[in-house]
C-alpha positions in Angstrom: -14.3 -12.5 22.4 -14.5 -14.1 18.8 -11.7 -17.4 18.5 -11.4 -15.9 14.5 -12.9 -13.2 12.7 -16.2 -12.9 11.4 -17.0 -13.1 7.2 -16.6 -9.3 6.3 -19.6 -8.0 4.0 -17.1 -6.2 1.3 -18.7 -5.6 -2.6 -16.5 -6.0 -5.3 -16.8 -5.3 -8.6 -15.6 -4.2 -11.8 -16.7 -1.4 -14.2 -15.3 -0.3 -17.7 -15.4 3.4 -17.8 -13.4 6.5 -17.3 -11.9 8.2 -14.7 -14.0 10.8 -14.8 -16.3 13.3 -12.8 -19.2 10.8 -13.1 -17.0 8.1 -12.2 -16.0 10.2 -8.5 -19.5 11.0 -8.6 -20.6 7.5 -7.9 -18.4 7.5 -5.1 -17.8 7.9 -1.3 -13.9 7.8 -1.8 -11.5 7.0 -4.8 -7.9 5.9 -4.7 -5.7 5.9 -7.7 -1.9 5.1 -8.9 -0.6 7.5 -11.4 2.4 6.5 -13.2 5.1 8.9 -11.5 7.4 10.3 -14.7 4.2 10.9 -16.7 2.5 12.5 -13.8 2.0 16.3 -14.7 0.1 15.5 -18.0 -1.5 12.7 -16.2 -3.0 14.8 -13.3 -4.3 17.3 -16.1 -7.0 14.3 -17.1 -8.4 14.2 -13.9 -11.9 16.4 -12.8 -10.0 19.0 -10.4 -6.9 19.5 -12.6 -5.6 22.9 -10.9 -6.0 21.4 -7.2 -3.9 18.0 -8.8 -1.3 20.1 -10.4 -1.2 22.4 -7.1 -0.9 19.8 -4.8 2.2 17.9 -7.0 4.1 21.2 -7.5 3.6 21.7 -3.8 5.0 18.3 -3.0 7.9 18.4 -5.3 8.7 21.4 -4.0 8.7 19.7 -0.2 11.3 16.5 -2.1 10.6 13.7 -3.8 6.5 13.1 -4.4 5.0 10.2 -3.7 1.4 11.1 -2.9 -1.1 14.0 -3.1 -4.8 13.3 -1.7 -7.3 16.4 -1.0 -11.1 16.4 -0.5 -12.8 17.6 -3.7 -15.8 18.7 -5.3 -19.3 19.8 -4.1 -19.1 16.6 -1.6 -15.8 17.1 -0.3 -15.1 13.6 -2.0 -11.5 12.3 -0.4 -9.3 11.6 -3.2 -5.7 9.8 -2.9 -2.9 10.1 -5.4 -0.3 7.6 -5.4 3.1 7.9 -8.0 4.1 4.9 -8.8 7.5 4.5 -10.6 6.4 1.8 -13.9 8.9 -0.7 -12.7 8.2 -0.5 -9.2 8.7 -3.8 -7.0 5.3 -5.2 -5.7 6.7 -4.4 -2.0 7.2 -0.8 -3.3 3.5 -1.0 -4.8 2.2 -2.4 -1.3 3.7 0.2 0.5 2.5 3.0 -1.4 -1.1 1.7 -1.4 -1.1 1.6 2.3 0.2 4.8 2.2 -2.5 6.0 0.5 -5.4 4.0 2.7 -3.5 5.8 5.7 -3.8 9.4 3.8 -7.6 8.5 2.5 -9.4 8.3 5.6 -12.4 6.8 4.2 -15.8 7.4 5.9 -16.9 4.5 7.2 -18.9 1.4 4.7 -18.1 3.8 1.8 -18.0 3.0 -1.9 -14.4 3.3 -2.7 -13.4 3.8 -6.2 -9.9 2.0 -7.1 -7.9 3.2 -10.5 -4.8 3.4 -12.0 -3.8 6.3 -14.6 -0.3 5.7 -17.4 -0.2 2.7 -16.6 0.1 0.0 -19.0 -2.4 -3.5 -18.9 0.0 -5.2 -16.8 1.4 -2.8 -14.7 -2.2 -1.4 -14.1 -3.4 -4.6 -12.8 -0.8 -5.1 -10.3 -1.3 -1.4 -9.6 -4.9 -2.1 -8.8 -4.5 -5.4 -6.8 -1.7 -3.6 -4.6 -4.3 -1.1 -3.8 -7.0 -3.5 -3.1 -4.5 -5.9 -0.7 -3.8 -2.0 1.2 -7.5 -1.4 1.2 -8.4 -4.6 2.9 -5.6 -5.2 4.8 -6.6 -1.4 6.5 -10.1 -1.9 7.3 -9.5 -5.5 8.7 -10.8 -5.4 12.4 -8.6 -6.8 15.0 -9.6 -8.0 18.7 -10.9 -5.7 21.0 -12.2 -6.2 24.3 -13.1 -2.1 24.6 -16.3 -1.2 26.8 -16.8 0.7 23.7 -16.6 -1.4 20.6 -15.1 0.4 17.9 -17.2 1.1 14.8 -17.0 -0.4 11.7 -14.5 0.8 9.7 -15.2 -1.4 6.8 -15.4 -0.3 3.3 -19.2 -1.5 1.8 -18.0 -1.8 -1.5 -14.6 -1.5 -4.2 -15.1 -1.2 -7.5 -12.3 -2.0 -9.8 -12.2 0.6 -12.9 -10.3 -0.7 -15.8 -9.9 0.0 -19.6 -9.4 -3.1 -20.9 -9.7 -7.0 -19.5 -10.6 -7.6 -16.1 -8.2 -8.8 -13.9 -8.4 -11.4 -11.8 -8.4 -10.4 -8.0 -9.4 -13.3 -6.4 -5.8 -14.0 -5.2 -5.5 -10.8 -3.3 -9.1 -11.6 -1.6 -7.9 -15.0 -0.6 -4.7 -13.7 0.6 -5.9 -11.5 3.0 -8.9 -13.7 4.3 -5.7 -15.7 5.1 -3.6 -12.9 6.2 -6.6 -11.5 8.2 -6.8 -14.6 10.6 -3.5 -14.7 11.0 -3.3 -12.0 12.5 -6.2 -12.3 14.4 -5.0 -15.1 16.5 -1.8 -14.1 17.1 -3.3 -10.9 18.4 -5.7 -12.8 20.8 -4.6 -12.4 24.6 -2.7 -15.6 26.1 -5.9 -16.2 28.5 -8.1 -16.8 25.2 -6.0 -18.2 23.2 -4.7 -20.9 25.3 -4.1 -24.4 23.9 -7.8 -25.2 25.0 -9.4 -21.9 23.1 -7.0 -22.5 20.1 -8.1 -26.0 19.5 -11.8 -24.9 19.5 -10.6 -22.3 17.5 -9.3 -24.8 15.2 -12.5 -27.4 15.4 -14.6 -24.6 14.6 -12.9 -23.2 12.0 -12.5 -26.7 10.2 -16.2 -27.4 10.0 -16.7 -24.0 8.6 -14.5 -24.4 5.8 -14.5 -28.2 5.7 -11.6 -29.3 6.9 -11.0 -33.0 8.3 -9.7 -32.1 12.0 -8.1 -34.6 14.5 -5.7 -33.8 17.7 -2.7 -35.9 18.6 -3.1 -35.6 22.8 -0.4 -36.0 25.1 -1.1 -39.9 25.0 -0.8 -40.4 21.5 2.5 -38.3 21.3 3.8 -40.4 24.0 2.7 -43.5 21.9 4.4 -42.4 19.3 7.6 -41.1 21.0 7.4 -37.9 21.0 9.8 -36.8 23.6 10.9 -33.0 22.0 7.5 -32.1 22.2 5.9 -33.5 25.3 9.5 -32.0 27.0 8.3 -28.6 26.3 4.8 -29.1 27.4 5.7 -30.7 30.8 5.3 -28.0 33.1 2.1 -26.9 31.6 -1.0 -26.6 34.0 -3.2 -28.0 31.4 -2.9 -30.9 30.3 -4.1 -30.6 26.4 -1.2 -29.5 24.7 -0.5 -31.9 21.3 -0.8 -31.6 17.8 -3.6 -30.5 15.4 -3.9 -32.2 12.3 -6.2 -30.2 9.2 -6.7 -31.9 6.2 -7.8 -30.2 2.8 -8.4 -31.9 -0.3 -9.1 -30.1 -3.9 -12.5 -30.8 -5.6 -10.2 -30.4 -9.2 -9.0 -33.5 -9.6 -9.2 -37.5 -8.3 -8.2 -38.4 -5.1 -4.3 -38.6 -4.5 -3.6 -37.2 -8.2 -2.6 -33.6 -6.7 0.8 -32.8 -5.7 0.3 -33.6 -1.5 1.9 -30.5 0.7 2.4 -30.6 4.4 2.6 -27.1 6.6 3.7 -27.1 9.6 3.2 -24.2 12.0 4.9 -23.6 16.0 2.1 -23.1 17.9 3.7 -21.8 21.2 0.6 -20.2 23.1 2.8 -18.4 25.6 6.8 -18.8 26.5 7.7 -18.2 29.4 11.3 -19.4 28.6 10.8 -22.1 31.2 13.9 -22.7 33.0 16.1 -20.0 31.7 13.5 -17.8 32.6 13.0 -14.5 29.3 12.8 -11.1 31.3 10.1 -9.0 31.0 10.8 -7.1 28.0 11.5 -10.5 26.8 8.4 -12.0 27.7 5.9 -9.3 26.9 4.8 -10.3 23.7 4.9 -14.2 23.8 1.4 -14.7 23.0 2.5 -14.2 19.9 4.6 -17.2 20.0 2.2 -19.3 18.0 2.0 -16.8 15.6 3.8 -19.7 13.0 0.4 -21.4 13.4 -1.6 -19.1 12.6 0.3 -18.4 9.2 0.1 -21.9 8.4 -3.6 -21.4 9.5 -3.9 -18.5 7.2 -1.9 -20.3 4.0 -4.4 -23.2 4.2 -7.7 -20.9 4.5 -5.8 -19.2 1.6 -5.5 -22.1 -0.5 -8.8 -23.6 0.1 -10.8 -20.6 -0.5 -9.2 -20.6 -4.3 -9.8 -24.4 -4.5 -5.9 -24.6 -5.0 -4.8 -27.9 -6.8 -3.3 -30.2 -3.6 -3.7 -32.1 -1.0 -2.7 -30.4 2.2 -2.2 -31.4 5.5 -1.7 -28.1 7.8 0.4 -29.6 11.5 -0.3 -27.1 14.3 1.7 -28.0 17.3 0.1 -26.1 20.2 1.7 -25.6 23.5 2.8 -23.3 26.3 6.0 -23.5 27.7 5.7 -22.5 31.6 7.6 -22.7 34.3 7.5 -24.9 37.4 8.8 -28.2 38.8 7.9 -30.4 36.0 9.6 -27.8 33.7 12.3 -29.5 31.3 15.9 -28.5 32.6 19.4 -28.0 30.5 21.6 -31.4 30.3 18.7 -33.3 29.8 18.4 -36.0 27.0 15.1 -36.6 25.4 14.2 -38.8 22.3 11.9 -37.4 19.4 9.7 -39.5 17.7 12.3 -40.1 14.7 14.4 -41.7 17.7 17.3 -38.6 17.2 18.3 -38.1 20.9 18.5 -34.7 21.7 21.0 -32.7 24.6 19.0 -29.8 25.6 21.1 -26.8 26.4 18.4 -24.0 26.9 14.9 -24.0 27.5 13.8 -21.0 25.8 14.9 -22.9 22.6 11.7 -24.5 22.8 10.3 -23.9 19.5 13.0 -26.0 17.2 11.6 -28.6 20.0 8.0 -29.1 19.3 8.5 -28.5 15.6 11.3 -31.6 15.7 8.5 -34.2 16.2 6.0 -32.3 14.3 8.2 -32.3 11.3 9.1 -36.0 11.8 5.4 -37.1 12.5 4.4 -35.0 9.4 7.4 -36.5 7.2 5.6 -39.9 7.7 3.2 -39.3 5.6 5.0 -38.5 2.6 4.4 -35.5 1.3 5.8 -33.9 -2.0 7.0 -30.7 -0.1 6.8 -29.8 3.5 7.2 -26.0 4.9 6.9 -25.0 8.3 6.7 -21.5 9.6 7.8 -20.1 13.2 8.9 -17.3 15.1 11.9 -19.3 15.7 15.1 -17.3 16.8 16.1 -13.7 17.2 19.4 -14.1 15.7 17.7 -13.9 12.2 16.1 -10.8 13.4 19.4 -9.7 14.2 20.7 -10.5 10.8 17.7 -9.2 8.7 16.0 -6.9 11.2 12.0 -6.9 10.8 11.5 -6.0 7.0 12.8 -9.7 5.9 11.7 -13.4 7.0 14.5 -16.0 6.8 14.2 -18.9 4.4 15.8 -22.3 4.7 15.7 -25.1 2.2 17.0 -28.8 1.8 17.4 -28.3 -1.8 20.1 -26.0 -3.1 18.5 -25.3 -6.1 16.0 -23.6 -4.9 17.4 -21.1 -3.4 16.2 -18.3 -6.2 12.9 -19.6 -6.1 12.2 -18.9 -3.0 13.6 -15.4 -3.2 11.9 -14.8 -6.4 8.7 -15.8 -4.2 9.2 -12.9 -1.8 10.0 -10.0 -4.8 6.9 -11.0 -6.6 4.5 -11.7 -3.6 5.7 -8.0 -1.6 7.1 -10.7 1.4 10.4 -10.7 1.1 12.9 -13.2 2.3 16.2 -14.0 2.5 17.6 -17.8 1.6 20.4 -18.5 4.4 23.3 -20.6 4.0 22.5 -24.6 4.9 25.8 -26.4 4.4 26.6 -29.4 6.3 29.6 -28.4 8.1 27.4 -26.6 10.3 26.6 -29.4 12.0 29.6 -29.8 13.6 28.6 -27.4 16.5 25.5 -29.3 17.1 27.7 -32.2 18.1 27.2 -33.5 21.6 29.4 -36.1 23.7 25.5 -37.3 25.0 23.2 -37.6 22.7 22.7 -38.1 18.7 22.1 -33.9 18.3 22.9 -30.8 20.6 19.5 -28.9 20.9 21.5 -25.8 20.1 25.2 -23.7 21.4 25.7 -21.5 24.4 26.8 -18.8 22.3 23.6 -18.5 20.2 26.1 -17.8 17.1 24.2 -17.7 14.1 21.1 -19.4 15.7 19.3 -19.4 13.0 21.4 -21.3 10.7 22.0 -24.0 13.4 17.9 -24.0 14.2 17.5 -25.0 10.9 20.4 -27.6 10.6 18.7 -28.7 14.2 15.5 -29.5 12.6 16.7 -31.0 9.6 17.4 -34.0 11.2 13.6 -34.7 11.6 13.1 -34.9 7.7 14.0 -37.3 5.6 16.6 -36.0 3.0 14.0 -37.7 0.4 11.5 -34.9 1.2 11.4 -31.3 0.0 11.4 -29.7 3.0 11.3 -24.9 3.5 11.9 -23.2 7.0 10.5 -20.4 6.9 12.1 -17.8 10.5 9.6 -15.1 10.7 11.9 -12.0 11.4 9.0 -9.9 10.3 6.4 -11.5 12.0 6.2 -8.2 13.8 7.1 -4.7 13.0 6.4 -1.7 14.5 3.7 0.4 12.2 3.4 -2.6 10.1 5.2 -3.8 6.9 4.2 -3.3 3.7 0.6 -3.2 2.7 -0.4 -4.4 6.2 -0.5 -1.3 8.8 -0.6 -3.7 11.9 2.3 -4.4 13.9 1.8 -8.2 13.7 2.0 -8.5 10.3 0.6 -11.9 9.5 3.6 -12.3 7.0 4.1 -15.1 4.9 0.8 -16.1 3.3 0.9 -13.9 0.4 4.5 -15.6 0.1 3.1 -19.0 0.3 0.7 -18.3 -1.9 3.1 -17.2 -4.6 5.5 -19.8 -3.6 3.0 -22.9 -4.8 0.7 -21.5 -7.4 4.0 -19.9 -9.3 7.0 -21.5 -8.1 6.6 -25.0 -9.9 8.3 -26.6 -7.0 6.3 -30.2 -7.1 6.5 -30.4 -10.9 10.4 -29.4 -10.8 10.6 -32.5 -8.4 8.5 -34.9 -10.2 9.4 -34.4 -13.5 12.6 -31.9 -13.4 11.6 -30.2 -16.6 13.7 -27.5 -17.6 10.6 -25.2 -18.9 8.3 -24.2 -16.0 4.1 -24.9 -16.9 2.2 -22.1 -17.0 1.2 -20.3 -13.5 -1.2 -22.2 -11.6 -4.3 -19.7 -11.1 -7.5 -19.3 -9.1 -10.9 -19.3 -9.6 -12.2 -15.6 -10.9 -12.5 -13.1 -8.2 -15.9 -13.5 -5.9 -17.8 -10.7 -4.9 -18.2 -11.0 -1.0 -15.1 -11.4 1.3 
């Protein structure tokens, strides 16, 4: 089985014209957003204007419309309607375009016709890259290890019709080559992605994309202190747990001149809970532990592929956390490699542990804004459910940013309280920090508190909970349950969000959106 997924062969491009019969005629399959109040006049435009008109009275007269497809013409072309309310959120415009892949049913490497109708410049081209975001994120392959391989499902080709300037996709294609592997490897079966596939995974992937790579072994955690994280990795049978280190540098400007961003992703290969053993409902998806990773992974393929203006240093810290008699135990003391003593109460709190010293070891490098992503703690899925991610900042005054990030990006996320007098049920009569409370009362908040002790109140630091890292039938425009969630939202968090130049020059106005190169033509 394939450690990441193979360059898909997917033709875009763009084409001034009308929606007309010719236009469907140059097609296998055509999908379209109709602005929803406008929609009977609207549908009269169209080639087929009887079977449009049928198809919406029919659906009003089931409730509310949202879509209408049908197979039409000569060719039985399949045709899918979407109405779209004009001030729709881009969740709401997600949603609907997977909607309509799901309705669609493409044939196989089609030519698929995207379009909007009402809609004005603006609206249209969110419209459109909505649609194409659905589009790919439904034909992306996932692992299979079938006697018979499932075909390709692939479309060959997209071709963007618009009326007036072209707009710029190659955002949306970045996003989901990043949102693709993501999901990818948290999808991969805990006896291939172990901590020895993951780091080939990794090395390979690197020199592909050309990435510096290097790996922080056991040895040269234990050099440097690391106690959290060699803790959880004591009981493991193999002994090549540690931290990845990738490093990408923008070709736009000088060396050290970009803003310098650190991710930092729990890579938990499997958790068994260790000690305080999960049961099996518990335990039956933790392979997709490290799914934190693979979003941090997935932000940085993101990134380089638009040649994003930074310096990034992506932390991976990959481990298992097994049971047996080397397995760390409750009441014990360990040091991280910050020197913050640590009480550990519960094993299965194992994730706040490795990312301790790979925040810390990460903070030493001085970076203008850290995030981190895990699949950290089921009390935010308690609080949020699986629609949401939980969001987690050192600086107050971000706190609309980042949930301006997740309206605008369709991966929404909720900023939870970080006050300091929080901390007061971390307090333990042992050690500097209590790993975490008995009661598991808002765990979240305390996870967070917990690990903001390994960064320096100097740095910008984001915690990002991933509550919707999985969701039955998918979320938004993504139709998988493992949703791969939060690389869109990283994406819109640094190219819009101004955080570094709100920290290094605390201008009032925000600079103009920080934007890609124009969209390529092969995925």
């Amino acid at each position: 089985m394939e450690l990441f997924p193979a360059q898909r062969d997917i033709r875009i491009s763009y084409k001034r014209a009308s929606l007309d019969q010719d236009s469907f005629d140059a097609h296998d399959a055509c999908v379209i957003f109709c602005e929803r109040k406008r929609a009977p006049d609207l549908l009269r435009r169209l080639p087929h204007a009887q079977t449009w008109r049928r198809l919406y009275d029919q659906a009003r007269a089931r409730g509310a419309a949202t879509s209408i497809a049908a197979r039409i013409g000569s060719n039985a072309l399949p045709v899918a309607i979407g109405l779209l309310e004009a001030n729709a959120s881009a969740f709401e415009r997600l949603t609907l375009g997977a909607r309509l892949w799901k309705e669609l049913n493409a044939p196989p490497r089609a030519r698929v016709l995207l379009a909007t109708l009402g809609l004005d410049a603006a609206q249209s081209d969110h419209a459109v890259e909505a649609l194409l975001a659905a589009g790919l994120a439904a034909s992306a392959p996932m692992p299979a290890m079938k006697a018979n391989k499932p075909r390709d499902a692939s479309p060959a080709a997209f071709t963007i019709l618009h009326q007036g300037g072209r707009p710029d996709l190659s955002r949306s294609i970045a996003a989901d080559a990043g949102n693709h592997l993501a999901r990818w490897l948290t999808a991969l079966p805990p006896n291939v992605l172990n901590t020895t596939g993951y780091r080939r995974a990794l090395r390979e992937l690197a020199r592909r994309e050309g990435w510096s790579y290097s790996f922080l072994d056991e040895a040269a955690l234990r050099r440097r202190g690391a106690g959290a994280f060699l803790a959880v990795a004591r009981a493991n049978e193999r002994r090549d747990a540690g931290i990845v280190r990738l490093r990408y540098r923008s070709t736009r400007r000088a060396p050290r001149a970009n803003p310098r961003v650190a991710l930092v992703g729990k890579g938990v290969c499997f958790d068994t809970g260790g000690v305080n053993l999960k049961t099996h409902k518990g335990m039956y998806q933790m392979h997709e532990d490290m799914q934190g990773s693979a979003v941090a992974v997935g932000a940085l393929l993101a990134l380089s592929r638009l040649d994003a203006p930074f310096e990034i240093d992506c932390w991976l810290a990959i481990t298992e956390n097994q049971i047996g008699p080397g397995a760390f135990r409750p009441q014990e003391v360990v040091r991280a490699s910050n020197g913050v003593t640590i009480q550990v109460a519960h094993s299965d709190a194992e994730g706040r542990m490795v990312l301790a010293d790979a925040l810390a070891i990460a903070a030493r490098e001085r970076p203008d804004l850290m995030i981190d992503f895990a699949t950290l703690t089921g009390s935010c899925v308690v609080a949020l459910g699986d629609r949401y991610s939980g969001a987690f900042t050192n600086r107050s005054d971000w706190r609309a940013a980042l949930e301006l990030a997740g309206r605008s990006s369709g991966e929404r996320v909720w900023p939870f309280p970080m006050d300091e007098d929080y901390d007061s049920d971390l307090e333990s009569p042992l050690a500097d920090i209590l790993q975490c409370t008995p009661d598991s009362k808002a765990d979240h908040i305390l996870a967070a508190r917990f690990l903001n002790r390994f960064v320096p109140s100097e740095t910008p630091w984001i915690h990002i909970d991933l509550a919707a890292g999985n969701r039955s039938g998918g979320l938004a425009h993504v139709p998988t349950d493992i949703t791969g969630f939060g690389v869109r939202y990283t994406l819109q968090l640094l190219l819009e969000q101004q955080l570094m130049e709100r920290r290094r020059t605390a201008a009032k106005a925000p600079r103009a959106p920080l934007t890609g190169p124009r969209a390529v033509c092969n995925l």
